[in-house]
Every structure is written in C-alpha cells, then in structure tokens.
C-alpha positions in Angstrom: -112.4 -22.3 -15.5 -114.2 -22.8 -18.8 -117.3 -24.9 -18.6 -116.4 -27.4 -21.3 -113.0 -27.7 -20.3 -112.7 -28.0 -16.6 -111.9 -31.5 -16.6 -108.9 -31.6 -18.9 -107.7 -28.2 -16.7 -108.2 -30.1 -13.4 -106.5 -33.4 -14.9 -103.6 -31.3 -16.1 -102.9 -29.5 -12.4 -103.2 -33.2 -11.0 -100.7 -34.0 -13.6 -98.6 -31.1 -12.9 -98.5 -31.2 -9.1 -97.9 -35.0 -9.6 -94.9 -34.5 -11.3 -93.8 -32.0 -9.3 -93.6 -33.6 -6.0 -92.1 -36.8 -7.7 -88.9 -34.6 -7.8 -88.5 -34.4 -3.9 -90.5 -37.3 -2.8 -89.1 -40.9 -3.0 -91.0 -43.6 -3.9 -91.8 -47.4 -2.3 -94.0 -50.4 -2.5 -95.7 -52.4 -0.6 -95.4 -55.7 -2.6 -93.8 -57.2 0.5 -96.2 -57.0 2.8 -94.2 -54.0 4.2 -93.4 -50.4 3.0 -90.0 -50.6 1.0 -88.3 -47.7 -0.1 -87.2 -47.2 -3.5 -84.7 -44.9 -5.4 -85.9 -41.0 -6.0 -87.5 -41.3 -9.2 -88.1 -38.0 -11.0 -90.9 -36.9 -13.8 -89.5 -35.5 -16.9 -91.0 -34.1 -20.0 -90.8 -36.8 -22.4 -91.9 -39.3 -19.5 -95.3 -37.2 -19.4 -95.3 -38.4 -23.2 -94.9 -42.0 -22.4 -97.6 -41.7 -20.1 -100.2 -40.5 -21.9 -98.9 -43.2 -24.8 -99.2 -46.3 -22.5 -102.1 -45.3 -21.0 -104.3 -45.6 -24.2 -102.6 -48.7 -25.2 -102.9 -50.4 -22.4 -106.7 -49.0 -22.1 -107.1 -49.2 -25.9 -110.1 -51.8 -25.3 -111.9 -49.7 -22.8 -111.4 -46.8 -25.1 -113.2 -49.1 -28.2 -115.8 -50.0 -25.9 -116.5 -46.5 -25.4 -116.3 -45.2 -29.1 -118.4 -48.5 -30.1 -120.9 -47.6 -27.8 -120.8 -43.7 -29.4 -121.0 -45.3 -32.9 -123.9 -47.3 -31.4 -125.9 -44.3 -30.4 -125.1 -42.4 -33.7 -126.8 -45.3 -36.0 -129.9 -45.2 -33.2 -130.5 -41.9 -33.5 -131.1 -41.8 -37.2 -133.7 -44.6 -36.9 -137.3 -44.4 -36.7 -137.7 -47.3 -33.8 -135.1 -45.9 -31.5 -136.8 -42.4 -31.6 -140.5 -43.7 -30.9 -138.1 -45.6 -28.0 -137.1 -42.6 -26.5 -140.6 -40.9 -26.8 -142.6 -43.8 -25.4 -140.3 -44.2 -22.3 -140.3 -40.3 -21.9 -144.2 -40.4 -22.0 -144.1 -43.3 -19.5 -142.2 -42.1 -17.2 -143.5 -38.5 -17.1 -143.9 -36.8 -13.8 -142.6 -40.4 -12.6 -138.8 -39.4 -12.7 -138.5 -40.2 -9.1 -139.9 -44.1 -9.1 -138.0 -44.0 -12.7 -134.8 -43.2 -10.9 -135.4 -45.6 -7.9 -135.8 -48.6 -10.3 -133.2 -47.6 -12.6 -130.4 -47.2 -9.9 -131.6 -50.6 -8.2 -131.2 -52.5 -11.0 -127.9 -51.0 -12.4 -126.6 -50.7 -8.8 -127.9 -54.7 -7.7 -125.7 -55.7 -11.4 -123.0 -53.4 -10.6 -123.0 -55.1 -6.5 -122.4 -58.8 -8.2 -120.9 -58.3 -11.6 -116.8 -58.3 -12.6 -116.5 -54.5 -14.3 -117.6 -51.3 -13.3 -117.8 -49.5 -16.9 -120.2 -52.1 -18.6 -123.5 -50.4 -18.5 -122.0 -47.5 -19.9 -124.0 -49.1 -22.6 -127.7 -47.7 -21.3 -126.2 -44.2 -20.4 -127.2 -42.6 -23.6 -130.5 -43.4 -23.6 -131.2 -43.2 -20.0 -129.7 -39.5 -20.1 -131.9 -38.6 -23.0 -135.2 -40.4 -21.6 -134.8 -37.8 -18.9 -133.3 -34.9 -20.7 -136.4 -35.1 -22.8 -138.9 -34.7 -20.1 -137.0 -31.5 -19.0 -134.5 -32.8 -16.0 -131.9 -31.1 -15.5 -128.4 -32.7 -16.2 -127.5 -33.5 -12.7 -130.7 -35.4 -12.4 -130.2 -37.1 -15.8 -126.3 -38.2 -15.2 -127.6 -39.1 -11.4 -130.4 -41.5 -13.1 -127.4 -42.7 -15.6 -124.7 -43.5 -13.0 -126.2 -43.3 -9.9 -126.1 -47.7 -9.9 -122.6 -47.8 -10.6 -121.9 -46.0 -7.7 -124.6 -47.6 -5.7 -123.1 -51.0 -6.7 -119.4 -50.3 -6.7 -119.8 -48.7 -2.9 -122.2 -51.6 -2.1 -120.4 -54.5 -4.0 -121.4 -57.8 -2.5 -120.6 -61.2 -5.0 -118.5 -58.7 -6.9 -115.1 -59.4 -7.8 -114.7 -55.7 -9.6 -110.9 -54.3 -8.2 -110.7 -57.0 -5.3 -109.3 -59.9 -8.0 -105.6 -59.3 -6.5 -106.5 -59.1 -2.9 -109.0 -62.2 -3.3 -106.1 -64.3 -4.7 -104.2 -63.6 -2.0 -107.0 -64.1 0.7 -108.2 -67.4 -0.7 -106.0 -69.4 1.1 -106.9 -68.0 4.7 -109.8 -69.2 6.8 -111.8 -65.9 6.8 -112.6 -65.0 3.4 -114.1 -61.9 2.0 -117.8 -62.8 1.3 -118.4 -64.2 5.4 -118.9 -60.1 6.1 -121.9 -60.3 2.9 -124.5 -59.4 5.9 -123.0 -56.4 6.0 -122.2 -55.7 2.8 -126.1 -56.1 2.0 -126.4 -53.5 4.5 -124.2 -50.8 2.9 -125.7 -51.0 -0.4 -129.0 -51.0 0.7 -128.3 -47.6 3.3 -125.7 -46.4 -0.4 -129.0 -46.6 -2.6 -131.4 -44.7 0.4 -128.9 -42.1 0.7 -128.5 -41.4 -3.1 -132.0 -41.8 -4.0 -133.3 -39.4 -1.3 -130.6 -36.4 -1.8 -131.1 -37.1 -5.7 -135.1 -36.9 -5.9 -134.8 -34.2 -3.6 -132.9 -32.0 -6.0 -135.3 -33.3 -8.9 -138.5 -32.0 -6.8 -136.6 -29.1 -5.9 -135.7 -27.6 -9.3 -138.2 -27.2 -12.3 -138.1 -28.8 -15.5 -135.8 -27.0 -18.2 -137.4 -26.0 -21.6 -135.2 -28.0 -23.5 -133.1 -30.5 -22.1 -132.1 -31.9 -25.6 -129.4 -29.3 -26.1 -127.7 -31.0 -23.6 -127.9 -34.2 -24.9 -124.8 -35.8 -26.8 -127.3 -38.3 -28.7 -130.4 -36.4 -28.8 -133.1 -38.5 -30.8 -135.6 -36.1 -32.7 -138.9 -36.4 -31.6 -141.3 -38.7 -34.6 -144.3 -37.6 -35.4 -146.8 -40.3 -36.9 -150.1 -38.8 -35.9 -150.4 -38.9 -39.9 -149.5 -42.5 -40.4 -151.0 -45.3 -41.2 -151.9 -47.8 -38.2 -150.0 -50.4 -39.9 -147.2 -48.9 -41.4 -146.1 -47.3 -38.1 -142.9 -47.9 -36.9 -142.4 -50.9 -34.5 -140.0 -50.4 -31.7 -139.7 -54.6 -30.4 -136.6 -54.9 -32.9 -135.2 -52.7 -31.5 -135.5 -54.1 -28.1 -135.1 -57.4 -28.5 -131.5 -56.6 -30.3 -130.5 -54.3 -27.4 -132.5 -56.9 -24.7 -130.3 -60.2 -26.2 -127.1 -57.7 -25.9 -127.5 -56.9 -22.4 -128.1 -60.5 -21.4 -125.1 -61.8 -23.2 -122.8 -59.4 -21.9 -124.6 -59.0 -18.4 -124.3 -62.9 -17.9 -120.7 -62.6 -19.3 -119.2 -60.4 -16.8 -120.6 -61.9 -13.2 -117.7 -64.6 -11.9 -120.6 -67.1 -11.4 -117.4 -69.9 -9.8 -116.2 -67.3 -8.7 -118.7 -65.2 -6.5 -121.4 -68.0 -6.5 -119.3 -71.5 -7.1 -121.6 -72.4 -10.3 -120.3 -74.1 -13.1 -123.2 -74.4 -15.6 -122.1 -71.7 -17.9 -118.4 -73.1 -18.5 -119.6 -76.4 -18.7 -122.0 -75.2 -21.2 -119.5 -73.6 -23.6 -117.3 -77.0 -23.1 -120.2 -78.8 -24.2 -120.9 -76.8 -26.8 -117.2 -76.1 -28.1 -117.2 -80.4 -28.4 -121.0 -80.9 -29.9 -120.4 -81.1 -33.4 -116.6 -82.0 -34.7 -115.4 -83.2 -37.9 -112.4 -84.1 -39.5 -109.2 -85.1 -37.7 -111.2 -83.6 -34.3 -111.9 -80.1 -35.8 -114.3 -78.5 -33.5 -116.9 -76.8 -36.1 -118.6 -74.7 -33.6 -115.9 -73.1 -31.9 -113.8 -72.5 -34.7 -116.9 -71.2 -36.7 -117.9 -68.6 -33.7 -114.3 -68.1 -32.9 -111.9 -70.2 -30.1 -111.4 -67.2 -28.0 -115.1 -66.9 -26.7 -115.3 -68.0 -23.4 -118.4 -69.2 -21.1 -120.0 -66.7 -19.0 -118.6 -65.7 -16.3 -114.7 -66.1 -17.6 -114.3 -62.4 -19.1 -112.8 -59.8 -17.4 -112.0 -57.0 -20.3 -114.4 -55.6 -22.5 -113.5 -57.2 -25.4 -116.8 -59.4 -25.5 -118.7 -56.5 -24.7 -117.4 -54.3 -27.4 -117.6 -57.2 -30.1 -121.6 -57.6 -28.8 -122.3 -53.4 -29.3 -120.9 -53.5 -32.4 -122.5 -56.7 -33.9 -126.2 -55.5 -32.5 -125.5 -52.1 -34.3 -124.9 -53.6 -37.6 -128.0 -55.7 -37.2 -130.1 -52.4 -36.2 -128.8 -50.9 -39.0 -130.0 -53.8 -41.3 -133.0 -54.3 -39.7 -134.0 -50.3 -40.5 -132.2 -50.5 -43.9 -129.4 -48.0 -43.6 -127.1 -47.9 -46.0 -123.4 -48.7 -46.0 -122.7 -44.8 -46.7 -125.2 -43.7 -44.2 -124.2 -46.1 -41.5 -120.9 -45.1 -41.8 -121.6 -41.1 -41.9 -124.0 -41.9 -38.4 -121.4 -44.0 -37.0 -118.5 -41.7 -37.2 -121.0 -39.0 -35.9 -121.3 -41.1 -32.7 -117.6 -41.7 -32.5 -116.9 -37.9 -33.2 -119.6 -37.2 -30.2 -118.3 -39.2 -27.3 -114.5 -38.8 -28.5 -114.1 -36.4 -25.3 -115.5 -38.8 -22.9 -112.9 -41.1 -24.4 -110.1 -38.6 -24.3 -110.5 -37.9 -20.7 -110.5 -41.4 -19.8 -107.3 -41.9 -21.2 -105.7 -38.8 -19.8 -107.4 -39.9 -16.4 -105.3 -43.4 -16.7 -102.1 -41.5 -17.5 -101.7 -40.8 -13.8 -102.0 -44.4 -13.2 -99.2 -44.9 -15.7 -97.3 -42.3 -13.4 -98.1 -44.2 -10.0 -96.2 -47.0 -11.6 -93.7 -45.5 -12.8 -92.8 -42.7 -10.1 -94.4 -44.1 -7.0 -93.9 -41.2 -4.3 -97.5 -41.6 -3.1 -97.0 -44.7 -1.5 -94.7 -43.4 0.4 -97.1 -40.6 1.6 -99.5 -43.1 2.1 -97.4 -45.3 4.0 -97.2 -42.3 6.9 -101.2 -42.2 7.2 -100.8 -45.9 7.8 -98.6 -45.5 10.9 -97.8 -48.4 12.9 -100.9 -50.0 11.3 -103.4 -50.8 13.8 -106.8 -51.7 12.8 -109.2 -48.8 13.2 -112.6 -49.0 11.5 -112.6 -45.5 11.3 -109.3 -44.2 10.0 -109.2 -47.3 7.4 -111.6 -45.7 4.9 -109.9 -42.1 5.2 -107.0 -43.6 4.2 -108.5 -45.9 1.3 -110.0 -42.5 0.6 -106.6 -40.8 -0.1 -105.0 -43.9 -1.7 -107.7 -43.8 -4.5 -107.5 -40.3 -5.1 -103.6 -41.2 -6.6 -104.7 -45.2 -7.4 -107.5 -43.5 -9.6 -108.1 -47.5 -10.9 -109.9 -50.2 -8.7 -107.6 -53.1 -10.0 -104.5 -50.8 -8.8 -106.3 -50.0 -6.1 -106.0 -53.7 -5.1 -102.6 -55.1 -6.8 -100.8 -52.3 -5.0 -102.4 -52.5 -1.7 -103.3 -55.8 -1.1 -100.1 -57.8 0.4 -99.8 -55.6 3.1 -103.3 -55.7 3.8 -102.8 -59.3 4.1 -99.8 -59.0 6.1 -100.4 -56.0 8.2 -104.5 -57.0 8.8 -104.3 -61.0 8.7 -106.5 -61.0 12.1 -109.1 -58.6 10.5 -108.5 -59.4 7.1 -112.4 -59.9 6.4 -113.3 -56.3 7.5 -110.3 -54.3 6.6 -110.7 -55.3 2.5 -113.8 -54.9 3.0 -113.6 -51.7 4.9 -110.5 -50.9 2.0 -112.5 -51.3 -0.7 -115.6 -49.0 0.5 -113.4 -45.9 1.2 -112.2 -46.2 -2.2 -115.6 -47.0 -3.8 -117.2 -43.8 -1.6 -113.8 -41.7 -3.4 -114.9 -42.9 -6.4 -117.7 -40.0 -6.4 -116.2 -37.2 -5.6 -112.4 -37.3 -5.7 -111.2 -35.1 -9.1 -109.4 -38.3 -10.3 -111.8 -40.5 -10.3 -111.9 -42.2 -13.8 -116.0 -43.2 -13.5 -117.2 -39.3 -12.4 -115.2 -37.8 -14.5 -116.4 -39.3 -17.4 -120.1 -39.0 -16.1 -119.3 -35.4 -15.4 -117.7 -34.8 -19.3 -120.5 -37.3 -20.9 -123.3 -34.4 -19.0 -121.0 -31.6 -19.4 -121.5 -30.9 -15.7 -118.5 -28.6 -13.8 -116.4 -30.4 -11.1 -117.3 -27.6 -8.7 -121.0 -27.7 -9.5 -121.2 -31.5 -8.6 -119.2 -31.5 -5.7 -122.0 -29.0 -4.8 -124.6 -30.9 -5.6 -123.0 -34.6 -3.6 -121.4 -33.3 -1.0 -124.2 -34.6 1.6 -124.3 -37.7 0.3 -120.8 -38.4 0.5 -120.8 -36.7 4.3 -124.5 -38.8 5.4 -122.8 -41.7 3.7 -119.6 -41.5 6.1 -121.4 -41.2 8.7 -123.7 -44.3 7.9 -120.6 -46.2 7.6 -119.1 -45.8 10.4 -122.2 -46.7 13.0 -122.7 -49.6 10.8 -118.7 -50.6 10.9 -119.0 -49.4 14.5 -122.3 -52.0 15.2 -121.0 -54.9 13.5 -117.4 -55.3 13.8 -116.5 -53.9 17.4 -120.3 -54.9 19.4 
C-alpha cells in the first residue's frame, strides 16, 4: 500500500467486504430488547452512492468543524504571534517532551472523561503536533501527544455522557444507574493514562530526534526571527492566547452535561436570566434575539455547531487583531481548508459504513451469535463490544443500536455491563481500521495503519489485561 493512501485503500476493502457479505447474510435488530430478524437486504452500486451522500450530510457539521478548524490554522500560521507561540512552547518544553506529554494527555484525557463529544479538542491538535514536530519528535510521538487524551478519556469516561445518551435514557428509570460504578471507572482511566504514557515515552526515549519534523507538519509555522528587533516593537503573543484561551472555555464549558453528569443548573439558569434581562417592546427579548435565540446555556449542546461558530469567530478576530486583509485572510484560509480537506474526506468515507449498518444490518446478526444465550461474563463482554464497534464505527450507534437489549438481556448487571460495553468499544476505538477518531489521527500525521498497529499493540494487550483483573476485583470479589 501507498503511504499516503492506505486509509482510503483500507476503507474501501471494509467497504467492499461489507457489501459483499450483505448479499448472503440477513440482517436484524435488537430494538426490542431481543435479536429480530429482518428481510435479506442486499448492497448495490448506486446504494454505495447514497452512502457516501448521507453520510456527509448527516455529518456535514462535523465536517465544518473540521475545515473551520483547518481554516483556523491557515490564518495562524501566517501571523507573527502564533509563530513566536509555537517557538516559545517548543523552547519550553525542550528535552521535556515526556512531562509535556504527561500533562497534555491528563488534561485532554480528564475533559474528554467528563465532557459530551469526543472530536472537540480537535481544536489544539495542530499546534500540539507542531509544538512537538518542531523539537524533532517523531510523528507517532507528536499524534500520541495530540490524541493520546481522547483516548485516555473516551476509554476512561467517568461524568461523560459521549455515546451512552441512548443507553442512559433507557437506564434512568432503574434503580442502578450508570455513575454508582464511578469508583471504578476512576480506576480505568487512571491505569488507561499509566499504560499510554509509559509505552508512549518509551518509544519517545527510544528513538532520536528527526532533523526536520516540520515537513511533516500539515500547519507548519516558520520559525520568527526578532533577534534584530526592537524590544518594544516585538511581537506579543497574549492576544493570541487570550482569543484561543476565551474559545476553549466557551466551548469546553459548553459541551459537559453539567444536569446531566453533575445535577447543576447554574449555567441554564444563567442563560434564562440572561435571555429575560433586558426586553423591550411588546416583550421582545433584546439580548437573545441580538446574540441569536438558538444559543443555549452550557451544558445543553451536543453537536458542534457552537463549537464551529466559536473557531471561526476567534479566527476573524485573530485576523483583525494582526491586520490581515480581506484578500489575505481568505487566500490563508482556503490554504488551511485545502490542507486538512483529507482528514475531512476520510471522516466522511469512514461514516459511510455507518450509513451501511443502517441500511443493510447483517452484522447484527453476526453479533447476535457472539452474544449466545447472553449470560453475563465480565470477560467475554468487552470482546464482543470490541467486534460490535469495529462495524458500529460511531459511539452514539454504538449505543442506540445496542442499548435495549442491554437493558433487557443485563437488567441485573445493568451498571457493569454498559459500563463494561462501553470500555471494549472505547479500547476498539484505537486500533480497529474503522475507527473514525484513529483514522483521522493516523491521516492528520500521515502515519500507515500497519505502522501504528506496530507501534500500540502493547498497550491495547497490557490494557486488556488491566481490565479484566480490575473487572475481575470489583464486580465478582
């Protein structure tokens, strides 16, 4: 396989064989609670089309997130501040890329544990990858600093409501609910972020640092020389981070189910009190009309709408603040867009399977066997969640299409076996060749499928391992 086109190649034999086996498989649900078979239900040619067509319309705001964020990166790039950014954090961090990468990952991976969407800090993967990629890591060490907390957080999810929003619905009325196994789930992240930070910093002492790691780097920032400047007309990086700081704490507080996970109020209070502070007229709300009456409180979003809006808004007032022009913003902008247009591509061929689960659902029914007579065993759950995700390829499928018969089937156990449910298919989520978040990690660092698998493969094995003692210790002792 070609380096750069691996993905799409390995996407397009999923695709195949998928299609394939729809022809002599029949399909099923498990809406009921039960298995229920359904009529054969064949892929054709022009329903391969239809696919691919409904899977970036109904992804098309994921898919602006993504470009935005691109866009984003190509108006940074061209400025001054954002390239003395980059150099001062590279210079910081220097021979430090270990306690760098433990701090990073915590963070990302403790937002990640308690937040409602796994692709939101997306938004810090540019410039974390080219923080590192300038001090010489290699790219498995730069996309490892980048999304190693999304995996730490999605395989460790504690308050978080990410994927488990159909099977929570359906558990809310039952006297064991999800969060009474949070001891546990504390546990798993904090063994998930061990395990990935050891195996990770081993491979970063193990290897030396490249010559030049920019080559790699989608939005590599030139280096800015100012030895010959001025002292005060040198450029000043805190407008820069304040913009970027006041976007990641509107969209990070907007994206954590605060009633939800933690039964506070204060932010949709807030936005109640402040839709109804000032109205005029024949009760004309000023403030929310004037901001716009679809903004919700914190806590209340779900897409990435809000956090698309919020990118692009704090890109126009970069551009402002460092006096780009209209023609220039828009020749860096599309540069961006133009640059992580792959990463975008393959997440919309990625979700074109998903459009194929729902439309020719064979797997189920293969699934369904692995199941058996569904007894509750803490060790051949996850295996199964494993294989599940590998056709589910989504975490809110994941949970709409699994979770009534979870309900039914596990009502005694229903604490540990979504919990247990939702860990196999958050460990799948970094290694299986379908899984939407590593494959767009791998295409963002143009990293082969083969070579990562290489390079995880222990801590997906030590992490199994882990799992099942710590299943082992606290729901059978």
């Amino acid at each position: 396989m070609k380096k750069k086109s691996d993905k799409i190649i390995l996407l397009l034999i999923m695709i195949l064989v998928f299609s394939v086996l729809s022809w002599v498989i029949p399909g099923g649900s498990f809406a009921t609670g039960a298995f229920v078979k359904s009529s054969m239900a064949r892929v054709g040619i022009y329903e391969l089309f239809v696919a691919f067509f409904y899977s970036f319309s109904s992804r098309i705001i994921d898919v602006t997130y993504i470009l935005l964020i691109g866009g984003c990166y190509g108006v940074l790039i061209n400025t001054k501040s954002y390239r003395k950014l980059v150099d001062k954090t590279a210079n910081l961090i220097l021979n430090k890329e270990a306690i760098a990468m433990l701090i990073i990952t915590l963070v990302m991976g403790l937002y990640v544990s308690i937040s409602n969407q796994m692709l939101l800090l997306f938004c810090l993967v540019p410039f974390i990858v080219s923080v590192f990629l300038r001090n010489g890591c290699k790219k498995l060490t730069a996309i490892s600093a980048a999304f190693g907390g999304i995996f730490i957080g999605l395989i460790g999810q504690t308050f978080g409501t990410y994927g488990m929003e159909a099977i929570n619905s359906l558990i809310a009325t039952l006297p064991d609910p999800v969060d009474s196994l949070i001891g546990v789930k504390i546990v798993i992240f904090v063994v998930t972020y061990a395990l990935f930070n050891t195996f990770a910093i081993m491979y970063l002492n193990k290897y030396k640092r490249s010559a030049d790691g920019g080559q790699y780097d989608l939005f590599c920032p030139e280096v800015l020389d100012e030895s010959k400047v001025k002292k005060r007309n040198k450029t000043k990086i805190w407008p820069t981070i304040v913009m970027f700081s006041i976007m990641l704490i509107a969209i990070g507080l907007g994206y954590i189910s605060w009633k939800d996970s933690f039964g506070i109020n204060f932010f949709s209070e807030l936005h109640t009190n402040f839709e109804n502070a000032l109205v005029i007229g024949d009760d004309v709300p000023l403030l929310s009309s004037l901001f716009g009456s679809y903004l919700t409180g914190f806590g209340e979003y779900s897409d990435l709408l809000f956090a698309a809006f919020s990118v692009f808004v704090t890109t126009i007032i970069i551009a402002l603040i460092n006096k780009i022009s209209i023609s220039d913003f828009i020749k860096y902008f599309g540069s961006g867009v133009k640059n992580i247009s792959k990463v975008a591509f393959i997440y919309i061929l990625v979700y074109s399977l998903v459009v194929l689960l729902a439309l020719f659902p064979w797997p189920l029914t293969l699934i369904n066997m692995f199941f058996g007579k569904g007894n509750f065993n803490i060790f051949a759950l996850p295996l199964i969640a494993i294989v599940a995700y590998l056709f589910a390829i989504d975490f809110p499928s994941f949970g709409q299409m699994f979770g009534a018969y979870l309900i039914v089937t596990y009502m005694e156990d229903i604490a540990s076996a979504t919990l247990i449910w939702h860990l196999g298919g958050a460990i799948a989520t970094v290694f299986v060749p379908t899984s939407v978040i590593l494959l767009i990690a791998l295409t963002y660092g143009d990293i082969p499928y083969i070579k990562w698998l290489g390079y995880i493969w222990k801590f997906v094995v030590s992490l199994l391992i882990a799992v099942f003692i710590i299943l082992g210790v606290a729901i059978l002792m």
